[in-house]
C-alpha positions as CSV (number, residue, x, y, z in Angstrom):
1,X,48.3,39.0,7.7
2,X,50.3,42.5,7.5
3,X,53.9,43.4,7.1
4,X,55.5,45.4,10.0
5,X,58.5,47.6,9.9
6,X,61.2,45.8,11.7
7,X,62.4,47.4,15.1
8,X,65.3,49.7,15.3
9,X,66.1,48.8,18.7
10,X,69.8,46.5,18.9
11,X,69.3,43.1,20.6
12,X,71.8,43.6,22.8
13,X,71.1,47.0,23.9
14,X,67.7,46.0,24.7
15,X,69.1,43.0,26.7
16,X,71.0,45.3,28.7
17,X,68.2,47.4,29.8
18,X,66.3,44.9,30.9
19,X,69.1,43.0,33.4
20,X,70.4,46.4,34.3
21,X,68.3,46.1,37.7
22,X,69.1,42.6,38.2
23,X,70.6,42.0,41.8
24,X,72.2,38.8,41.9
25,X,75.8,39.0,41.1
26,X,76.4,35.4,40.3
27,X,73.1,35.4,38.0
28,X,74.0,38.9,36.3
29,X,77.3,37.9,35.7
30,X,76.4,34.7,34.1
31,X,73.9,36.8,31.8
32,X,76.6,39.2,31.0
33,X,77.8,36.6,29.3
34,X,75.2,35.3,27.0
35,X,76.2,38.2,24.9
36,X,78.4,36.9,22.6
37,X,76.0,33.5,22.0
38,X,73.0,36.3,21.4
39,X,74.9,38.3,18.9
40,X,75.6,34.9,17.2
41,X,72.1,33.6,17.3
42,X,70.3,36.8,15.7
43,X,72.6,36.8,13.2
44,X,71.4,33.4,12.4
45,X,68.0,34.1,12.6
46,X,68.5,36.7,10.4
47,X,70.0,35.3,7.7
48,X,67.4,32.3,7.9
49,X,64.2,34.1,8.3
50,X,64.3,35.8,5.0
51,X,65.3,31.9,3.4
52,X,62.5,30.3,5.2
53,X,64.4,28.3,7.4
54,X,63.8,29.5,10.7
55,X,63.0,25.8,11.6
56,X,65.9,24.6,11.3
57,X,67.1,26.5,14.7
58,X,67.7,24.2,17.0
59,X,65.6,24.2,19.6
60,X,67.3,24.6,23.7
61,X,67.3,24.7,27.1
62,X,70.5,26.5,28.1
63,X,72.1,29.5,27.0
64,X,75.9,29.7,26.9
65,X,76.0,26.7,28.9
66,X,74.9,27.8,32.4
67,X,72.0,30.2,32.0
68,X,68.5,28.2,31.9
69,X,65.7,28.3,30.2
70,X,63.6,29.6,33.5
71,X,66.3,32.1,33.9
72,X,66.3,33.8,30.1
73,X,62.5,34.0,30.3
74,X,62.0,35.5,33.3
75,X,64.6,38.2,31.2
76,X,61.0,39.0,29.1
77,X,58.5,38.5,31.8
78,X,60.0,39.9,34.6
79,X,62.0,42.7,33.1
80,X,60.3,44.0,30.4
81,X,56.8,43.2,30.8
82,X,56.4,44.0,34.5
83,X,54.6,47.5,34.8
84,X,57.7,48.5,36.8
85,X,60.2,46.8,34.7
86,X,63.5,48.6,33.6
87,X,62.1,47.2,29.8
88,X,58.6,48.0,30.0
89,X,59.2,51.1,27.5
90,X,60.8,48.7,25.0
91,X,57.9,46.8,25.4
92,X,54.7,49.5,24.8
93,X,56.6,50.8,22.2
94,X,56.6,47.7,20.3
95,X,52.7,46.4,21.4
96,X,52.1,50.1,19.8
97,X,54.1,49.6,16.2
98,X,51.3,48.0,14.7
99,X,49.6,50.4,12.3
100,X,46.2,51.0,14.0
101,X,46.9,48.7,16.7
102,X,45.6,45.7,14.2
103,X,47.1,42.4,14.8
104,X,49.2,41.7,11.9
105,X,48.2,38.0,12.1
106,X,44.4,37.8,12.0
107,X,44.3,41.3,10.5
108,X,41.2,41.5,12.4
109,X,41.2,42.0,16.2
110,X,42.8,44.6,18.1
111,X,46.9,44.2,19.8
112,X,46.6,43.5,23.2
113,X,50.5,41.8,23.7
114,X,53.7,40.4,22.1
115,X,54.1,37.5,20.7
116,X,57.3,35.6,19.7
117,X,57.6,33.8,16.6
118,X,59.9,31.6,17.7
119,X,58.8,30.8,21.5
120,X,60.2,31.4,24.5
121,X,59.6,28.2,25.8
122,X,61.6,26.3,23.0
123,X,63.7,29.2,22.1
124,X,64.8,31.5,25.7
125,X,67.8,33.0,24.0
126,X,65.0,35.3,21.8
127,X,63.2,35.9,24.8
128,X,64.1,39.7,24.2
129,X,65.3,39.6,20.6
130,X,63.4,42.0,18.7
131,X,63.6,40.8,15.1
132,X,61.9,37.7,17.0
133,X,59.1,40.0,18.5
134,X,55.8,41.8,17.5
135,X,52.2,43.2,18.6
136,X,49.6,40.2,18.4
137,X,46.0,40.1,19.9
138,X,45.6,38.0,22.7
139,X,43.2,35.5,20.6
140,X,46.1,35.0,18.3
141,X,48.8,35.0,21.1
142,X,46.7,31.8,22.8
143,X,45.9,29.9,19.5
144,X,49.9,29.6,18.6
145,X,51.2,29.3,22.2
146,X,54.1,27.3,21.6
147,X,54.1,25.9,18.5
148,X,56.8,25.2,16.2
149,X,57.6,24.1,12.9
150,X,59.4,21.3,11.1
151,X,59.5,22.2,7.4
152,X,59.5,25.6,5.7
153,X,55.8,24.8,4.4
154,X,54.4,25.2,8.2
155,X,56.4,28.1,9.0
156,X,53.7,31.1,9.8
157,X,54.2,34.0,8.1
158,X,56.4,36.2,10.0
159,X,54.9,40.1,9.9
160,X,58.7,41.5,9.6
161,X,59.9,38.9,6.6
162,X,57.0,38.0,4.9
163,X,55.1,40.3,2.7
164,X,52.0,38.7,1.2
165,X,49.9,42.0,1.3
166,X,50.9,42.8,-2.9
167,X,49.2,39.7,-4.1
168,X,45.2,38.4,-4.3
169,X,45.0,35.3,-1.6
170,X,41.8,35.7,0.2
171,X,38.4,34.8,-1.4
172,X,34.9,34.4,-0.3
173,X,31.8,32.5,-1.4
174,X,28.1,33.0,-0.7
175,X,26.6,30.6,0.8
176,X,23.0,30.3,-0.8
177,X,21.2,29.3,2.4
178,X,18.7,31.4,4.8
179,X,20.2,33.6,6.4
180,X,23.1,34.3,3.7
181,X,26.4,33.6,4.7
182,X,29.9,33.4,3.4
183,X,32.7,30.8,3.1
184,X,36.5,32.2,2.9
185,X,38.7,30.6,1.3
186,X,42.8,31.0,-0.2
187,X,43.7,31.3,-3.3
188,X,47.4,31.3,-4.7
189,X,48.9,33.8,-6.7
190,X,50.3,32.9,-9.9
191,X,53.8,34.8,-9.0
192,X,54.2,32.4,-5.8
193,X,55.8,29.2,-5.3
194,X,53.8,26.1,-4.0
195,X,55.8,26.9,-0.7
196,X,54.4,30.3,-0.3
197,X,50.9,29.2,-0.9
198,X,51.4,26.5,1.3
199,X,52.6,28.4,3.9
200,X,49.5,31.0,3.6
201,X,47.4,28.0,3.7
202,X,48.9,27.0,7.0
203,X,48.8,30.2,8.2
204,X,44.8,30.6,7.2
205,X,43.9,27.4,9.3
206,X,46.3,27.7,12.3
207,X,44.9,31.0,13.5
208,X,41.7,30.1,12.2
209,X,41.0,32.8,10.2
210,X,38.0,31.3,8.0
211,X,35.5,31.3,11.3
212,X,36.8,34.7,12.1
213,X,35.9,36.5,8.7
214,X,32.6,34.5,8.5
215,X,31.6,35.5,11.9
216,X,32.8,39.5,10.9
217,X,30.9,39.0,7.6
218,X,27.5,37.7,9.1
219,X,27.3,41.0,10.9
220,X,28.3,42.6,8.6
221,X,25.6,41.3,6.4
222,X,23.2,42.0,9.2
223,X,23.9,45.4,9.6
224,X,23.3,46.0,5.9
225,X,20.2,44.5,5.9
226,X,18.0,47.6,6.5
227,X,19.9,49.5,3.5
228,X,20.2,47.2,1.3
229,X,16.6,46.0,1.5
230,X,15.9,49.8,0.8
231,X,17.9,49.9,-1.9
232,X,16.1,47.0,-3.2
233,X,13.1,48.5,-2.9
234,X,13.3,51.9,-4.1
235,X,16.2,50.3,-7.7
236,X,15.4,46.8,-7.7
237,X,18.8,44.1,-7.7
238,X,20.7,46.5,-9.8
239,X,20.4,49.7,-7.3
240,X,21.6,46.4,-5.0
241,X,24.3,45.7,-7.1
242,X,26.2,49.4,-7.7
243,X,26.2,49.3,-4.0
244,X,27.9,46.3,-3.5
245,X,30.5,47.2,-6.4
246,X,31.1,50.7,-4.7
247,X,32.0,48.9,-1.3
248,X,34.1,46.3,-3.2
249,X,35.7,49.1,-4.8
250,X,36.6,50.8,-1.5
251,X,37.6,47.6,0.3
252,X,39.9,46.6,-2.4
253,X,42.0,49.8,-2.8
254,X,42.3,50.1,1.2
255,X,43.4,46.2,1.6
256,X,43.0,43.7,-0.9
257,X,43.0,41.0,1.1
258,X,40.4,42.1,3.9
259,X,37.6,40.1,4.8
260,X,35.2,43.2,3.8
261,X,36.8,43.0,0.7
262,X,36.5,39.4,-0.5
263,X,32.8,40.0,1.7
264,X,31.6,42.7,-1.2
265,X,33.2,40.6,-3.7
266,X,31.3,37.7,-3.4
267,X,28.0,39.4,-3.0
268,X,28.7,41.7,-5.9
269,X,29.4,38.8,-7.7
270,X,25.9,36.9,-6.5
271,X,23.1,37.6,-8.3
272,X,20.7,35.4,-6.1
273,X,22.0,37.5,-2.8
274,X,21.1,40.6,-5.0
275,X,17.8,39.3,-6.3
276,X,16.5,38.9,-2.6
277,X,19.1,36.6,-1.4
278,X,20.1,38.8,1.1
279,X,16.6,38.9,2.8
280,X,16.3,36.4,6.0
């Protein structure tokens, strides 16, 4: 889970580009004059983003009355997502923003589309709203599809109004079994409240982010095997364990909530995977 910089682009200056090519008069016209009922509704969302209450936005099928649901969307799919759509710059500029192209909700896999925190489907008048917009990987895109929430617990952390990289959350444990393996696991910080935590928690299971890192790990732990083994047999466990501190070390002060970093924890922190635990 990473924090993105929020996009300069104005909501209604992006909605303009991308109906500037639209043909029918009666349809553009009625679009024209959503306007007014976007301005109002991302000034809602944000002021209530920041508050944890984006949940209690009503959910809708019209905009301003007369524009549908069908019709907003196709605003997003056919107008800025369409190779040859007036918005397709808009949106590879923002499937780009993410720093290293690194989905900032599994933190893992690579960004591959947008995804709208508040759907589309449930939501059309953010169908091009930026503040409601960001890179995602497609795994991550699929797994939330269109779900909502009902209470500010279940609300997923939102990459532009959540920050939860300053603070300790993700753990792992080895899992003394052959092969060794790891469990993740959250953990809350003391400076958050029990709706923060819960929040991560939700977060942590709906993306499923546990069989993620333990898949990453168990590579990971397989293509160490060969130099750790050395390692073990030219030092002995300790030669094992400076090795595992140094790559904890160099995890932690590049993310400190990476799986590799709660990975090199653990196993610095295991003296049966350092002993020959780590040996199949």
């Amino acid at each position: 889970m990473r924090k993105l910089n929020v996009p300069i682009e104005d909501a209604i200056d992006v909605f303009d580009i991308c109906i500037s090519k639209v043909q029918n008069t009666d349809l553009k016209e009625r679009l024209e004059n959503c306007k007014p009922s976007i301005v109002t509704a991302v000034a809602d969302y944000t002021t209530k983003a920041p508050r944890i209450e984006l949940h209690t936005i009503a959910t809708h099928d019209l905009i301003n009355g007369n524009v549908t649901s069908s019709e907003m969307k196709k605003v997003y799919s056919d107008r800025m997502v369409g190779a040859t759509a007036p918005g397709r710059y808009i949106y590879d500029k923002w499937r780009a923003s993410a720093p290293n192209n690194i989905c900032p909700l599994c933190a893992q896999r690579t960004t591959e589309t947008l995804e709208h925190h508040l759907p589309k489907s449930k939501y059309p008048i953010y169908s091009v709203v930026p503040v409601n917009i960001f890179p995602a990987c497609s795994s991550c895109n699929k797994i939330k599809l269109d779900a909502i929430s009902n209470a500010r617990e279940t609300e997923p952390i939102h990459p532009y109004f959540d920050n939860v990289e300053d603070e300790l959350w993700l753990k792992a444990e080895v899992i003394e079994l052959k092969p060794a393996s790891l469990r993740f696991y959250t953990i809350k910080s003391d400076h958050w409240d029990d709706i923060k935590y819960a929040r991560i928690e939700n977060h942590f299971r709906l993306f499923e982010l546990e069989k993620l890192y333990a898949s990453h790990s168990g590579e990971e732990l397989a293509m160490n095997y060969f130099r750790i083994n050395r390692l073990f047999e030219t030092g002995g466990a300790l030669s094992v364990k400076n090795f595992l501190e140094d790559s904890w070390l160099s995890m932690k002060d590049a993310n400190i909530n990476s799986w590799q970093t709660a990975t090199y924890e653990a196993l610095f922190n295991s003296n049966w995977y350092q002993e020959g635990g780590f040996k199949p």
